[in-house]
LUMVEX-301903 format. One record per residue (C-alpha): x, y, z; residue number from 1; residue in one letter; chain. Coordinates in steps of 0.02 Angstrom, whole numbers, plus 50000, padded with zeros to 5 digits. Example, Ala and Ser with C-alpha at 12.3 -4.5 7.8 and 13.67 -1.06 7.14 Angstrom:
2
px,py,pz,resi,resn,chain
50615,49775,50390,1,A,A .
50684,49947,50357,2,S,A .
This chain:
582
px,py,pz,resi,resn,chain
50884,48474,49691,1,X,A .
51059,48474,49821,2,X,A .
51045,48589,49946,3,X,A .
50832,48578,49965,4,X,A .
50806,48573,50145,5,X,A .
50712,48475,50277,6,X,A .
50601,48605,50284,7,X,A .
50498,48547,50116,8,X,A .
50545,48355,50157,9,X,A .
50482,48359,50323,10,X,A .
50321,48441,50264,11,X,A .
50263,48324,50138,12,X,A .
50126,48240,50248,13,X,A .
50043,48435,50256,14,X,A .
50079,48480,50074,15,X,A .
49891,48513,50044,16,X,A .
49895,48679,50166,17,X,A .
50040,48806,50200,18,X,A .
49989,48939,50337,19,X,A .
50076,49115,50308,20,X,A .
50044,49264,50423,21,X,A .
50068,49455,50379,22,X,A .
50158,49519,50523,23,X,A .
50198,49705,50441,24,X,A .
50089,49814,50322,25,X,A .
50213,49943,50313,26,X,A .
50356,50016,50431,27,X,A .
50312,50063,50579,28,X,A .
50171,49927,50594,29,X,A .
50131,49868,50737,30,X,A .
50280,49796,50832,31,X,A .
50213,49650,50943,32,X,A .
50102,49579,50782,33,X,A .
50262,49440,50763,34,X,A .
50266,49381,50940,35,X,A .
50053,49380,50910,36,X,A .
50050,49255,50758,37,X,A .
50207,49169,50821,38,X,A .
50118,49132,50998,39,X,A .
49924,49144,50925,40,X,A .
49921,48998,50846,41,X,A .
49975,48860,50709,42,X,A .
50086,48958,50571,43,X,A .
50217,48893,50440,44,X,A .
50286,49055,50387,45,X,A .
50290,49220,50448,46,X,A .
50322,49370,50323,47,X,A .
50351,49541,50348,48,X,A .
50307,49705,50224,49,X,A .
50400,49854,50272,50,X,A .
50442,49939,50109,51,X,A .
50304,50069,50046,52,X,A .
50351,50186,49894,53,X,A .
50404,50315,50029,54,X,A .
50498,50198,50136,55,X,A .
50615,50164,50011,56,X,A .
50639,50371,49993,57,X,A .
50678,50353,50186,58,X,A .
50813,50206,50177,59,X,A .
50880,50311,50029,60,X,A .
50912,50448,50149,61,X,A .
50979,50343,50290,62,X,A .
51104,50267,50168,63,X,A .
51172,50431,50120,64,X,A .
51220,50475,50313,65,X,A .
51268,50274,50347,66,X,A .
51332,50183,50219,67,X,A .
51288,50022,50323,68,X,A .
51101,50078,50345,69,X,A .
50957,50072,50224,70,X,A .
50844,49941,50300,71,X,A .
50721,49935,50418,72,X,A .
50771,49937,50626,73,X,A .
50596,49893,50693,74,X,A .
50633,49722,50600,75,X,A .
50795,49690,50685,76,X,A .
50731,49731,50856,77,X,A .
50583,49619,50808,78,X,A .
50684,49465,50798,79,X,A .
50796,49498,50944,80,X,A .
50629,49488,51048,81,X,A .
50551,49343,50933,82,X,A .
50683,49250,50828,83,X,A .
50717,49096,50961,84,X,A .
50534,49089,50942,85,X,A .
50500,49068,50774,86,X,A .
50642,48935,50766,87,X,A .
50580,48857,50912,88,X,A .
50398,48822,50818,89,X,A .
50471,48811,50645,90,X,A .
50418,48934,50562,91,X,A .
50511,49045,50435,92,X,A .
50547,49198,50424,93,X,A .
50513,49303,50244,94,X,A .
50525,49473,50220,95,X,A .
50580,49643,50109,96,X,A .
50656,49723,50242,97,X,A .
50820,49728,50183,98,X,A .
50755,49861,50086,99,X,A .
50895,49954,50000,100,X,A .
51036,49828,50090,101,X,A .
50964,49666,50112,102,X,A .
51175,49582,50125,103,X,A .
51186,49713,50277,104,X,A .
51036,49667,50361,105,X,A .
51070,49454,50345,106,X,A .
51227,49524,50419,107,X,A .
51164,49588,50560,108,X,A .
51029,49464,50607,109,X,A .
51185,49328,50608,110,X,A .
51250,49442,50737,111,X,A .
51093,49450,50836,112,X,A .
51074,49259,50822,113,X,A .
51238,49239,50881,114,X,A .
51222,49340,51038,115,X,A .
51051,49257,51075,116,X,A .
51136,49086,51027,117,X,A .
51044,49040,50903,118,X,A .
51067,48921,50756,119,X,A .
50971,49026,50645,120,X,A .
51015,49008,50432,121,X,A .
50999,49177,50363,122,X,A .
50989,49194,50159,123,X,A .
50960,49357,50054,124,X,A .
50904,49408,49895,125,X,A .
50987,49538,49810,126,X,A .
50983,49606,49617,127,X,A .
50843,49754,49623,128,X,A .
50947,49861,49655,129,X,A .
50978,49964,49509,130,X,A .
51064,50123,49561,131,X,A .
51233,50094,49504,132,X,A .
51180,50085,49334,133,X,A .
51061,50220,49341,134,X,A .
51146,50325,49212,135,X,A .
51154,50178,49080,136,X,A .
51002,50131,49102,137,X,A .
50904,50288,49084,138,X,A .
50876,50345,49277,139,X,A .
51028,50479,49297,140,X,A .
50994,50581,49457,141,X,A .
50889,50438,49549,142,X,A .
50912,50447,49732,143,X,A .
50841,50272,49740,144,X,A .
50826,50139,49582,145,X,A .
50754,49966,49628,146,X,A .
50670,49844,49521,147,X,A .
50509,49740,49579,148,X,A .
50573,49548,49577,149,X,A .
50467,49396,49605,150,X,A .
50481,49260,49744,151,X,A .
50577,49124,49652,152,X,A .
50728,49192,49719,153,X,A .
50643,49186,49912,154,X,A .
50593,48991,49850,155,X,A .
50752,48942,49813,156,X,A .
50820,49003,49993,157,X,A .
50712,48925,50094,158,X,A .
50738,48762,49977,159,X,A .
50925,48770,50031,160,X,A .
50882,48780,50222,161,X,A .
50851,48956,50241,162,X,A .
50756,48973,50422,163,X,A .
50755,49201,50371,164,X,A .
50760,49258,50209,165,X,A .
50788,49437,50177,166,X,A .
50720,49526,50017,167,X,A .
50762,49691,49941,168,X,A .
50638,49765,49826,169,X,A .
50506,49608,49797,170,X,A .
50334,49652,49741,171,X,A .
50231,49633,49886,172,X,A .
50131,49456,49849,173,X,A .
50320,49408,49805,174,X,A .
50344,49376,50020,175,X,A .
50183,49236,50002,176,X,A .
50197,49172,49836,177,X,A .
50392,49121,49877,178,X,A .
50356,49009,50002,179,X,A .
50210,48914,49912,180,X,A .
50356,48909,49778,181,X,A .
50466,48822,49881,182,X,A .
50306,48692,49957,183,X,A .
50224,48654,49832,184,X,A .
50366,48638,49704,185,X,A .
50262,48772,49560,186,X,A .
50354,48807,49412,187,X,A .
50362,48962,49303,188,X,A .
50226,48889,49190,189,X,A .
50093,48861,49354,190,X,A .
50005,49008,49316,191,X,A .
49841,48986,49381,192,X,A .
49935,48905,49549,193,X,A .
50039,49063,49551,194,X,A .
49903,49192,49523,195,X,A .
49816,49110,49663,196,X,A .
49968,49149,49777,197,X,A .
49980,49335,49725,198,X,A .
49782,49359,49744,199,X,A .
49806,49291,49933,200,X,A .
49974,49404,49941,201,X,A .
49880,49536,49893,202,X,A .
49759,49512,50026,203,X,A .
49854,49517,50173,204,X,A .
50010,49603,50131,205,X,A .
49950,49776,50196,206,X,A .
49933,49692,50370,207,X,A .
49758,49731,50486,208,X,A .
49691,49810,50321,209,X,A .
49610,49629,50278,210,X,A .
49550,49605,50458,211,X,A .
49431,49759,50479,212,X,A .
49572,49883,50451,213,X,A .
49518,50049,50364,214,X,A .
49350,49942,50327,215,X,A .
49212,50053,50258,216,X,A .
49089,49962,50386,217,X,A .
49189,49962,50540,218,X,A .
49060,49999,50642,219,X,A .
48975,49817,50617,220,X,A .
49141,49753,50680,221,X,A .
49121,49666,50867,222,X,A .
49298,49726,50944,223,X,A .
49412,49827,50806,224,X,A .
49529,49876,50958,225,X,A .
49684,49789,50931,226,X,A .
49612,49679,50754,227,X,A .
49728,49504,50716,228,X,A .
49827,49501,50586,229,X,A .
49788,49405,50422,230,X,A .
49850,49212,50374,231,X,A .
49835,49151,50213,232,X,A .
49799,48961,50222,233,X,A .
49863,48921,50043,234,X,A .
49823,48762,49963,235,X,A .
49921,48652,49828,236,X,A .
49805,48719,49680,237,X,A .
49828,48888,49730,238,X,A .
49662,48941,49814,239,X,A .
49665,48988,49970,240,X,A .
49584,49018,50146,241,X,A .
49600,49209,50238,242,X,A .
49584,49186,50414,243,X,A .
49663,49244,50557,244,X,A .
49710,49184,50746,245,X,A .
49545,49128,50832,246,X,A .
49519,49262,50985,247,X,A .
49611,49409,50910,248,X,A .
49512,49572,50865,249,X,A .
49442,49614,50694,250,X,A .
49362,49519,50563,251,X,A .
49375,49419,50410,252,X,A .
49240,49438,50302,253,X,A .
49196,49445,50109,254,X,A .
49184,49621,50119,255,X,A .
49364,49642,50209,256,X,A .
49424,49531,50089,257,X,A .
49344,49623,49942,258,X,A .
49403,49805,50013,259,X,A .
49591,49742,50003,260,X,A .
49573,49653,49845,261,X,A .
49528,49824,49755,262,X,A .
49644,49921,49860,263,X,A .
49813,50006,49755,264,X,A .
49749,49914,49580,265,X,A .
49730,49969,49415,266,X,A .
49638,49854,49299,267,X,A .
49584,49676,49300,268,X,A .
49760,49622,49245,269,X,A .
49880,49631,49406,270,X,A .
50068,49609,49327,271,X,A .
50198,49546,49461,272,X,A .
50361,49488,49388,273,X,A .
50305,49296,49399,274,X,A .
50126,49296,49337,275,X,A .
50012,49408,49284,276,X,A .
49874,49392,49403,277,X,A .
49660,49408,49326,278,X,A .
49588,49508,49470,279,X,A .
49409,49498,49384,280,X,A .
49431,49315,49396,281,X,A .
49421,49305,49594,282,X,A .
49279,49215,49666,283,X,A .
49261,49233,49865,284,X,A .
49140,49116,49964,285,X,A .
49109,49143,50156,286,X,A .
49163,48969,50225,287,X,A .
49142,49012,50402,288,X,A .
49176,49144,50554,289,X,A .
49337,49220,50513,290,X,A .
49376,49120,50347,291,X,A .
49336,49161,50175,292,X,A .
49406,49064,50028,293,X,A .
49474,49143,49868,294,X,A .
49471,49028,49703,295,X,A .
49451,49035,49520,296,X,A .
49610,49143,49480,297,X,A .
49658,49148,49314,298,X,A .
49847,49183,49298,299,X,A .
49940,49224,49140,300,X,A .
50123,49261,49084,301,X,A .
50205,49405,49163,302,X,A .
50246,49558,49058,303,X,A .
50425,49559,48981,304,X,A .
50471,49702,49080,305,X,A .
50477,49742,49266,306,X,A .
50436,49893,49353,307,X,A .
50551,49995,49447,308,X,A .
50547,50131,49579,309,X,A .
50628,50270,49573,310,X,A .
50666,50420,49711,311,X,A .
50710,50580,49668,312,X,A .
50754,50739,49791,313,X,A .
50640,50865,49726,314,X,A .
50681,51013,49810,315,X,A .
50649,51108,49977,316,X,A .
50450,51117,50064,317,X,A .
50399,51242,50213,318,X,A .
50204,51276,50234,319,X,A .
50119,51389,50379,320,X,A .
49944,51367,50424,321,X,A .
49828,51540,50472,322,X,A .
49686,51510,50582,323,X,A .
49535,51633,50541,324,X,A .
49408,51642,50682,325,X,A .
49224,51691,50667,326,X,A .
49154,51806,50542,327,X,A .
49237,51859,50395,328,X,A .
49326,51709,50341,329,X,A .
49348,51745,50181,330,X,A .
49401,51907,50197,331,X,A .
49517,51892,50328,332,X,A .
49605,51737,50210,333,X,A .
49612,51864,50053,334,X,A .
49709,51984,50161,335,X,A .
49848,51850,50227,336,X,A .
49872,51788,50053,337,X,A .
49922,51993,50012,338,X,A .
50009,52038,50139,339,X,A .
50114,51872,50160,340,X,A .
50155,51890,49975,341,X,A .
50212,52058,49974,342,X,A .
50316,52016,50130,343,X,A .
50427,51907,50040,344,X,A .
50589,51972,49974,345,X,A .
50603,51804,49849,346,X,A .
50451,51744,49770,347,X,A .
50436,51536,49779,348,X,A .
50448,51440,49625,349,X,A .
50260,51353,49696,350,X,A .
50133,51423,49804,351,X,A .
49995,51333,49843,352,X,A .
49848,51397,49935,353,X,A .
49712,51291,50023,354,X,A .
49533,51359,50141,355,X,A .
49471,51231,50233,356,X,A .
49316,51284,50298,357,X,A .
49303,51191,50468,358,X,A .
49214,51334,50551,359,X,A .
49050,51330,50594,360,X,A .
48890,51473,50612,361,X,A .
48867,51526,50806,362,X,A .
48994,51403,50847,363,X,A .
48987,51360,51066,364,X,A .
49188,51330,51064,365,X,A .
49317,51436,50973,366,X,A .
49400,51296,50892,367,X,A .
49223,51262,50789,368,X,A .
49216,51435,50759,369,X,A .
49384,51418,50652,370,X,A .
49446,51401,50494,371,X,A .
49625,51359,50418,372,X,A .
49733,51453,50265,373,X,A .
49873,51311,50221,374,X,A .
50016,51393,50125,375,X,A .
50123,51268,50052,376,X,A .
50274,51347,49955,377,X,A .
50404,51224,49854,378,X,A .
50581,51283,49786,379,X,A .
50749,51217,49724,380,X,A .
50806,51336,49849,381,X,A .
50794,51288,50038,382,X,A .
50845,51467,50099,383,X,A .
50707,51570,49966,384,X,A .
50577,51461,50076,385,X,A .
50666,51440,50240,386,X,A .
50652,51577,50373,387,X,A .
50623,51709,50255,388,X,A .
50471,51639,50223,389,X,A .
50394,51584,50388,390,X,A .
50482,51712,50474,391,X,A .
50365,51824,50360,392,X,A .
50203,51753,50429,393,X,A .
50256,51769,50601,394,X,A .
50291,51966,50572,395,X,A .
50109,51989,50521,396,X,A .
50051,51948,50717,397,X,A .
50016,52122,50743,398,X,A .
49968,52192,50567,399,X,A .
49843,52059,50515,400,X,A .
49664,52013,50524,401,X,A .
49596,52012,50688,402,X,A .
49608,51855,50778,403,X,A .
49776,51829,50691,404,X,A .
49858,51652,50740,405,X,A .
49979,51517,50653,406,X,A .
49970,51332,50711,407,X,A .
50149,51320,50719,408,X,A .
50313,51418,50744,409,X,A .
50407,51490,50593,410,X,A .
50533,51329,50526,411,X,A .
50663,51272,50416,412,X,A .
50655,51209,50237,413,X,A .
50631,51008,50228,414,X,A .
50673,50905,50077,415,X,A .
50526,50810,49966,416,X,A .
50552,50655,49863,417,X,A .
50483,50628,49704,418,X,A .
50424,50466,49662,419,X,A .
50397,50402,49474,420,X,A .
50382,50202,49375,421,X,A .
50489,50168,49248,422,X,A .
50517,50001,49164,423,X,A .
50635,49899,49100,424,X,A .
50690,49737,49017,425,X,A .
50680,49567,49137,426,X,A .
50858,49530,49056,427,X,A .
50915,49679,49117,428,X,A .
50878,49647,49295,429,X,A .
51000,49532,49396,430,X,A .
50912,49411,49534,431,X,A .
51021,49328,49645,432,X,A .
50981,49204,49802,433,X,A .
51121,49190,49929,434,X,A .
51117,49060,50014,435,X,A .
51153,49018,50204,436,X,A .
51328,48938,50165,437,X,A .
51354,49108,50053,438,X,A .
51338,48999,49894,439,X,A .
51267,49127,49754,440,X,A .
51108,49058,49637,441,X,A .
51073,49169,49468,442,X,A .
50870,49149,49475,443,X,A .
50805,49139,49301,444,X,A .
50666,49257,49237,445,X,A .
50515,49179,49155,446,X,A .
50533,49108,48979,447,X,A .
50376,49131,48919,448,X,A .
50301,49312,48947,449,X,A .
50156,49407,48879,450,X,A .
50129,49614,48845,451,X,A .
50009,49685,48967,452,X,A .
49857,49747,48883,453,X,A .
49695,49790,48939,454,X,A .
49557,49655,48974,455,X,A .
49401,49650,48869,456,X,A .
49243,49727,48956,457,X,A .
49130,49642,49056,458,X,A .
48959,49599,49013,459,X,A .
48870,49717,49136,460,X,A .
48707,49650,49253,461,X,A .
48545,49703,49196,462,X,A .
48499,49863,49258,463,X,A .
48364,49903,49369,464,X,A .
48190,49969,49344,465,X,A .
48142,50134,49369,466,X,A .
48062,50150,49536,467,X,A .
48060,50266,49679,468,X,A .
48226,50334,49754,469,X,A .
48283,50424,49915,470,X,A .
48439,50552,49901,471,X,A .
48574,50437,50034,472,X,A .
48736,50455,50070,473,X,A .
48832,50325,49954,474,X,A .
48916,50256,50102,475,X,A .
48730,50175,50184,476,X,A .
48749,50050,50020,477,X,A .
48927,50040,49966,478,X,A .
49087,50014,50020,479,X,A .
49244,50096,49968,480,X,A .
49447,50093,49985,481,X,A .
49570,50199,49888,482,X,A .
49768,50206,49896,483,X,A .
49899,50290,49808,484,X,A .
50010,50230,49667,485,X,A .
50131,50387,49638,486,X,A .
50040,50522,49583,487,X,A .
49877,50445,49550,488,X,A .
49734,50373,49662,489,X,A .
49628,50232,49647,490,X,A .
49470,50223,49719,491,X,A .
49384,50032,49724,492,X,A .
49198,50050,49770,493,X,A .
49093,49868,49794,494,X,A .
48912,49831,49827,495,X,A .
48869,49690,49956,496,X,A .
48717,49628,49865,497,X,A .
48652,49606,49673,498,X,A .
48517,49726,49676,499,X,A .
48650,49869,49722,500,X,A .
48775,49823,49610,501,X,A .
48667,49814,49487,502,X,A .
48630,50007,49502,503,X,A .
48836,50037,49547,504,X,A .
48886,49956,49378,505,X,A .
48768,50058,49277,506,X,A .
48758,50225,49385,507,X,A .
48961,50259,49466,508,X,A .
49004,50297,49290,509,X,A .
49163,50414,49269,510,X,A .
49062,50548,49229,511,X,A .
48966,50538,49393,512,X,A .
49117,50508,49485,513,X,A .
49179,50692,49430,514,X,A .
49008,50745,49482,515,X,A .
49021,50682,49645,516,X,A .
49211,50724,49666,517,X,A .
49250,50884,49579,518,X,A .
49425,50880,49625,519,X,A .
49443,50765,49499,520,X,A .
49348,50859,49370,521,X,A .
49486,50889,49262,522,X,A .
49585,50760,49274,523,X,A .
49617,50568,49163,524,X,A .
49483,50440,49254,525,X,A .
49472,50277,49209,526,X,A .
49344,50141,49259,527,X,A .
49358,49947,49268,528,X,A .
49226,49827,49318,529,X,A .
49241,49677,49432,530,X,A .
49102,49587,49409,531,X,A .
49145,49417,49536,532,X,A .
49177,49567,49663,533,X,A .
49043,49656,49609,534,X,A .
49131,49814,49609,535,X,A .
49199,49953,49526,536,X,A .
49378,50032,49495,537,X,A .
49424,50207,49450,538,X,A .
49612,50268,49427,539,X,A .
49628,50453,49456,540,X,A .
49781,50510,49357,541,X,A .
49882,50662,49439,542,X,A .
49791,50696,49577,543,X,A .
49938,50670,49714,544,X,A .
50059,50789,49589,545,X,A .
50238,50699,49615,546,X,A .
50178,50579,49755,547,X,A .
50163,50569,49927,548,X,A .
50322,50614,49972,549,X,A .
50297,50778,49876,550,X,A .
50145,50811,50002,551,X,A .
50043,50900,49866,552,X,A .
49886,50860,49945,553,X,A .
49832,50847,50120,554,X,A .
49790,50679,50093,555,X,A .
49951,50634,50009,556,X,A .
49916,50452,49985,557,X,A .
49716,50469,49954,558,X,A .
49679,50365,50096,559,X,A .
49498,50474,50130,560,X,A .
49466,50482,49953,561,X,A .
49360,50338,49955,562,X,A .
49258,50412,50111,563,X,A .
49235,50574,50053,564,X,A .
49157,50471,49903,565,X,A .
49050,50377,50007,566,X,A .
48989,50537,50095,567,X,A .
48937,50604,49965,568,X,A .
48732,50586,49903,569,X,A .
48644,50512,49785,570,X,A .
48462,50466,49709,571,X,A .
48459,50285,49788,572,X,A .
48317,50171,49736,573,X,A .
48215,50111,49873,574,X,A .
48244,49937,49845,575,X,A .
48439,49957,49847,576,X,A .
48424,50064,50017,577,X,A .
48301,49912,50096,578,X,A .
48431,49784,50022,579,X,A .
48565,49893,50146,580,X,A .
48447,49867,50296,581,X,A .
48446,49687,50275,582,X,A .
């Protein structure tokens, strides 16, 4: 191929291992993790994951003040601190922090190179975004439009020379499974090699999260103060090793490894515009401290169509908060719902009241002894929900229940996104690699492709005998992580030995989840099994409203969901509860 690079050349003597370290789980990660794995210890390439579905709501925002902004700043300060580094060891440089202007922010990094200077050959990816043609193709009045592309694009940079490569909208596993593109020379067709790559993408593209992160059982974690961040040792079949810098903080286990794995997933079938990776055919084996190896992925052809995010301005938000002290709660929360109510001269198109009971009987401090009223109020209207509505809570200080206080001042209006999928034809979609000498590549999308449809069940273990149970707290046996994809949840809950999973699989049934979580009573649940992982799935449909960006929960991306599940109590045989103490 002209143009391939030294880079691969030079690395043919290694081609059995390629080291890639997560530097960014989302924006506003921490900064120094890039000077870490660049000075920690040996690394090929160095990605970066800055774009959440929020983020891109943000850069939407910043574009329409700058027309030269939309991407992320932390990453341009990053490598005016690190970038001689990273040259100096050889390692590239991947990531989506381009966002929505991926052609400004190469820009700007030549500029930074220059003034540092450096040598450095920037390349971008470009195509995802769709906004332009928002109208034709279906999406009129999107703030924000960007398709999901895959990492041959990234591959075909770093072939040419590329030493940073700067994505727009990639999927997230696009920033690892690039680069073992461009090693290991995979084709299109290498799906087993390429669903190998997303599963370790996957794992560590969220960052700390696969190092003890938001781990269900932190507290058996020696030193989760400052936790490393995650490398994926990826191999030329496509399994891989997780590990992370020896002496940094945190862990690697089966179970870390496991809680990312299920975290932000659906069903056993994991489309990404390259391969459709088989989640339920991950197999993860403990090969020593800090290193656990991920094989057996099954990859098939990706779906025809790729997904696209879209942002939409949704309106105006304002919300006060009452706090109710001591008795009376109740009461004292029925009376600020009247009299703020008939206060207001404009009634809000939403209003949405939430108690949370915090207080406590006989409390020894007065903040124990509280309770908060959250009045969230939405409208098309910023001014119907501006002052003249927390300018009306305020003027209740002196004709309200006793004890009357707010949390905060009265405040303007704010804007809310609103974040929904659509999809749309791979043809329609244009990728686009720009090389270092400016040279533009059209990327091809896959040939050969294959609907998404929903895996056949599992056979399930047997299930255990009746014997003698204990009513536990979930959480003493099983392990949980849940995320947000728009406005649904998923919650992923796993068992760390057979005897337990054999009472999750036939026990955490949807119907017990609704028991157990009655927020989600009413609401579409579905629930798929992971057998190699032994663990289970559930997607909660609608319960974030328009998505976090909307803030229609407190928890707007459902990180506690998954806690709140494991705090919750069950009948737990005695053998499962023994099997926890072992």
């Amino acid at each position: 191929m002209s143009g391939v690079s030294d880079w691969v050349s030079q690395n043919q003597d290694n081609q059995d291992i390629l080291r890639i370290g997560n530097a960014s789980g989302f924006y506003g990660d921490r900064f120094s993790a890039v000077r870490e794995l660049l000075e920690g210890g040996e690394l090929d390439v160095l990605t970066g994951d800055y774009l959440a579905e929020l983020t891109m709501l943000i850069l939407g925002r910043d574009r329409m003040k700058n027309p030269d902004a939309g991407y992320a700043k932390t990453f341009l300060r990053q490598m005016e601190d690190a970038l001689g580094l990273a040259l100096e060891r050889g390692v590239k440089i991947v990531t989506n922090a381009g966002g929505l202007n991926p052609a400004g922010l190469a820009d700007r990094l030549r500029e930074v190179a220059a003034k540092l200077g450096l040598a450095a050959k920037v390349a971008h990816v470009e195509g995802d975004n769709l906004l332009a043609r928002s109208s034709e193709l279906g999406f009129a009045g999107a703030l924000t439009a960007n398709a999901y592309l895959g990492g041959f694009g990234i591959a075909r940079c770093l072939q040419a020379g590329a030493d940073v490569v700067v994505t727009g909208r990639v999927t997230d596993a696009s920033l690892v499974l690039g680069p073992a593109v461009a090693h290991f020379g995979w084709q299109h067709t290498d799906h087993d090699r390429l669903a190998g790559a997303v599963a370790a993408g996957h794992v560590i593209e969220c960052g700390a999260q696969a190092t003890g992160g938001n781990y269900a059982f932190f507290t058996e974690i020696a030193d989760l103060r400052r936790p490393g961040f995650p490398i994926a040792e990826v191999r030329a079949d496509g399994s891989s090793v997780i590990t992370k810098h020896p002496g940094t903080g945190g862990a690697v286990s089966v179970g870390t490894v496991t809680a990312q794995l299920l975290y932000e997933i659906t069903g056993h079938r994991y489309a990404n515009p390259d391969v459709t990776t088989r989640l339920d055919t991950v197999t993860l084996t403990q090969e020593g401290p800090d290193r656990v190896r991920i094989t057996g992925v099954v990859g098939e052809a990706p779906p025809p169509q790729l997904k696209v995010a879209l942002n939409r301005l949704g309106g105006f938000r304002n919300q006060v908060e009452f706090v109710l002290t001591g008795l009376a709660i109740e009461a004292k929360a029925d009376l600020a719902k009247q009299q703020l109510l008939a206060g207001l001269t404009s009634a809000p198109e939403s209003v949405q009241w939430t108690l949370v009971r915090t207080d406590r009987p006989d409390a020894d401090t007065e903040e124990t002894a509280s309770a908060l009223l959250r009045c969230v109020v939405r409208d098309q209207n910023a001014d119907t929900i501006g002052r003249a509505f927390s300018g009306a809570a305020v003027e209740l200080a002196l004709s309200g229940y006793p004890g009357f206080n707010l949390t905060a001042p009265p405040g303007a209006a704010s804007p809310y996104g609103v974040y929904t999928a659509a999809y749309v034809d791979a043809a329609e979609v244009p990728h686009v690699a720009v090389l270092p000498d400016g040279e533009r590549v059209d990327i091809a999308h896959p040939v050969l492709t294959l609907e998404l449809k929903p895996a056949p069940n599992p056979v399930l273990p047997q299930a255990l005998p009746t014997e003698q149970t204990h009513l536990a707290p979930l959480g003493l046996v099983f392990g949980a992580r849940s995320g947000d994809k728009g406005g649904d949840a998923n919650v992923g809950v796993w068992a760390r030995g057979d005897e337990a999973w054999r009472w999750l699989a036939h026990e955490l049934t949807v119907e017990r989840l609704k028991a157990l979580l009655p927020e989600t009573a009413e609401l579409a649940v579905t629930r798929h099994v992971f057998p190699n992982l032994r663990a289970v799935n559930f997607v909660v449909e609608g319960i974030l409203g328009a998505g976090v960006a909307a803030q229609a929960r407190f928890d707007p991306q459902a990180k506690g969901l998954g806690e709140w599940l494991r705090s919750r109590t069950a009948e737990l045989p005695v053998s499962v509860l023994k099997g926890a103490e072992r």
